[in-house]
N, C-alpha and C positions, 0 to 999 in steps of 0.2 A: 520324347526323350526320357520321361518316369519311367514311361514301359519298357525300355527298350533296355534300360541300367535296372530295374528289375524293384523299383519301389512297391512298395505294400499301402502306401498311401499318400497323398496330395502334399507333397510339401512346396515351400516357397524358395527357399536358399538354393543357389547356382552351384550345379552340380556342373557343369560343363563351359567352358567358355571358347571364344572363337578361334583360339590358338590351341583349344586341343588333340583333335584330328590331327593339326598338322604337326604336331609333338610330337605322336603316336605314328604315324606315317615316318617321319625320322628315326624314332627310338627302332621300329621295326624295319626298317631297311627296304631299300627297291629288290632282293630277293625275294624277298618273305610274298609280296604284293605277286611278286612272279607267280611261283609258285602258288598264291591262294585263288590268283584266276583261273589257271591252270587245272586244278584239280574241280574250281568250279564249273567250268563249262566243260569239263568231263563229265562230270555228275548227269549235268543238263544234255548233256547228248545222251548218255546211257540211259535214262529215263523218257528219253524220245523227246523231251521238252521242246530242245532245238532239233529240224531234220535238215538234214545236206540238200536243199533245196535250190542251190545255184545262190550266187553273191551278186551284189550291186558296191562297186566301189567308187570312192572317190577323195579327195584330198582336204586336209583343209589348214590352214594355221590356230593353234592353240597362244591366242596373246598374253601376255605375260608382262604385270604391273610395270614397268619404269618410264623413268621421265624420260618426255620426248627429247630425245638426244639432239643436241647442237655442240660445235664444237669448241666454242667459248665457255659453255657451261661443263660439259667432259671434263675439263683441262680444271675449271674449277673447283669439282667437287675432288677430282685426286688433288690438287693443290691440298683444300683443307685433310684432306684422309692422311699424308703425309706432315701436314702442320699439328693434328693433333698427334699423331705416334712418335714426332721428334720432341714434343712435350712430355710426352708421360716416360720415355726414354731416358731423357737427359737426367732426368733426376738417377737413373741408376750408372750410368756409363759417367756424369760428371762433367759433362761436355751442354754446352749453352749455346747453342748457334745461332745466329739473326735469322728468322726467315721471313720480317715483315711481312707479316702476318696483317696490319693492319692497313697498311699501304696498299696490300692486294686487294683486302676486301671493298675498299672502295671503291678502287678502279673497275673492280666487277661490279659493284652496285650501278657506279655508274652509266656502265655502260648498259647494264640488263632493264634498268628503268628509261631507256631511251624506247619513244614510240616508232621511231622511223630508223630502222639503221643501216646504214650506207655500206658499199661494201670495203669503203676507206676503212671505215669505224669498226667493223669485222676484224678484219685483217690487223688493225693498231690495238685492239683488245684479244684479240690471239696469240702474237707477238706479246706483249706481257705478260699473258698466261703462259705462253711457253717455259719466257724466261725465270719465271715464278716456278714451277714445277722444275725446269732443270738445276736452281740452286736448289732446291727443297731434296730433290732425289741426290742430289753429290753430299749433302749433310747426313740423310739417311743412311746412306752406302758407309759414311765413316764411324757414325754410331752405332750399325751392325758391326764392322769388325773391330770398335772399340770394344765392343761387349762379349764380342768370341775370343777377343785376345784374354780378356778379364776372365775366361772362362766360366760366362755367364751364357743364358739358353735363351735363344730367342724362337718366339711361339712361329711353330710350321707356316697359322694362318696370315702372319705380319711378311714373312718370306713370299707368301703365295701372291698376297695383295702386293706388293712390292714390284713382281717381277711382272704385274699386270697394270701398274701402272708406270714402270719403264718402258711395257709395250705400247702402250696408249702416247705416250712423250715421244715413240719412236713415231710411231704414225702421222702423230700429227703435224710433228716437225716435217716430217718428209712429206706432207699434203701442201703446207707453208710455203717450205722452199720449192716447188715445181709451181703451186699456185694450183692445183686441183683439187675435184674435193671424193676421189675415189680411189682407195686403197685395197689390196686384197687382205681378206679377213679382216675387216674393219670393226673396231671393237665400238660398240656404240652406248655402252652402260658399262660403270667402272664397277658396280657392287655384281651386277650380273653378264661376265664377259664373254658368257659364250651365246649372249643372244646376237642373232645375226638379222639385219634388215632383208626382209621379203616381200616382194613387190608381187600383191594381186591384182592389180588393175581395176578393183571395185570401185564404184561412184564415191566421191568422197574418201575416199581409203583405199589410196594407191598402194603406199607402204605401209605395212604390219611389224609388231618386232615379238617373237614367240619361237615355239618348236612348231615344225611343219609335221604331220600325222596323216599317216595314211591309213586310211579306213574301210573295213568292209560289213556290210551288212549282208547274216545271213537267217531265213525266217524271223527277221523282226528283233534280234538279237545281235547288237554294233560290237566290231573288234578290232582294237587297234594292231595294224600287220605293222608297220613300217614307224619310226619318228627319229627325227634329225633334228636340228637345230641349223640347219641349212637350206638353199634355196633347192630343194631336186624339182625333177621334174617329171610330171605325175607318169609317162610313158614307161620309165624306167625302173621302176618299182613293180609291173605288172606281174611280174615271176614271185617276188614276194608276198605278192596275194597269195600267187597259186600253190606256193610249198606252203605257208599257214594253214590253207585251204584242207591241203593234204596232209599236214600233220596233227589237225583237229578231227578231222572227218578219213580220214586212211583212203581218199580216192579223189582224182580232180571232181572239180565242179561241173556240172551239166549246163549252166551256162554260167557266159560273164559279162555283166549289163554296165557301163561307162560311159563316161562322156566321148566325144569326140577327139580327146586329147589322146588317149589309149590309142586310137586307131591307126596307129604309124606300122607301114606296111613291115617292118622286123617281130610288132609283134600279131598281127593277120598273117604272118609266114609261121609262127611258132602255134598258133592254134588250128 
């Protein structure tokens, strides 16, 4: 890390800490990263480093930190997200709402320090969390346009979180009332709502929750063709290989090595 920031000699003080990359990864934007692969594996081609040697591809999920989502605890953590923002609120719009706040926490204690839980006790600690979240968002809703009447600004990011955790109250209400537990587009992380459950099938790790990426290797050098945050399937992507293919290297590949899941006779007709 000295050498690389360009010290002249052995020092001991933290030049660098584990949030700064990811600073700097922000500050410079998902363009800039575009474009600096971009011209880097040009470079690497025109210098013959990488040759058009034919690809190996294949899929994989990129996991991505959050807690393992249940739908009692979901419902919990928007409950407190909207208990803290109708506090720091109220003191500018004037307005003081109840939203036992303590009364809830309990009942979720309660219920989350149980070793055994029933799916009575599910469903009776759901049911309060519902009802918990749907006064908490009817208080919110009035101390945002208390605050737009007052011709006060309320920050983008609190609107954003807002309308993602009215979707999340939609969902689950609607999984409650039918009694199931499968929604489309089901939001499964309140801070990160666009990660979607994906089922690999792997021992131990049936479901993943991350971006799915689609990957090719070409002479020893990996490149991301494809990434979603959805479940696709690896077949359908294969043409994205192949224009990558062709707009790094200006001609298809000589061959294309896959698993068994590629082989679907639409695309054995297309090569």
């Amino acid at each position: 890390m000295q050498a690389f920031c360009g010290f002249t000699e052995f020092v001991t003080d933290e030049a660098l800490d584990p949030s700064t990359l990811s600073k700097l990864r922000e500050k410079l934007g998902l363009e800039f990263f575009k474009q600096l692969e971009h011209k880097t594996y040009k470079v690497l081609i025109e210098r013959k480093i990488i040759r058009a040697k034919g690809m190996l591809v294949d899929a994989t999920v990129f996991p991505e930190e959050i807690k393992y989502p249940n739908d009692v605890g979901l419902l919990n953590t928007v409950r407190k997200w909207l208990e803290r923002t109708i506090k720091r609120m109220e003191r500018v719009v004037g307005k003081k709402p109840r939203t036992y706040s303590q009364r809830a926490r309990q009942e979720y204690l309660r219920f989350s320090k149980k070793k055994n839980k029933s799916k009575k006790a599910i469903a009776k600690a759901k049911k309060a969390m519902l009802q918990y979240v749907r006064r908490n968002l009817k208080q919110m809703k009035e101390i945002v346009h208390s605050a737009r009447r007052k011709g006060l600004e309320v920050k983008g990011k609190i609107i954003t979180q807002l309308r993602v955790a009215e979707r999340i109250f939609s969902q689950q209400w609607e999984m409650y009332r039918r009694k199931v537990n499968r929604t489309e587009e089901r939001i499964v992380s309140f801070h990160h709502p666009y990660v979607r459950p994906i089922k690999r099938g792997k021992q131990g790790k049936e479901v993943e929750f991350g971006g799915k990426g689609a990957l090719s290797q070409v002479d020893g050098f990996l490149f991301l063709d494809y990434f979603a945050h959805v479940a696709y399937a690896e077949q359908n992507v294969m043409v994205r290989h192949l224009e990558a293919y062709v707009e790094r290297f200006g001609k298809l590949s000589p061959s294309f090595t896959a698993d068994c899941k590629y082989g679907n006779r639409e695309n054995q007709e297309m090569m």
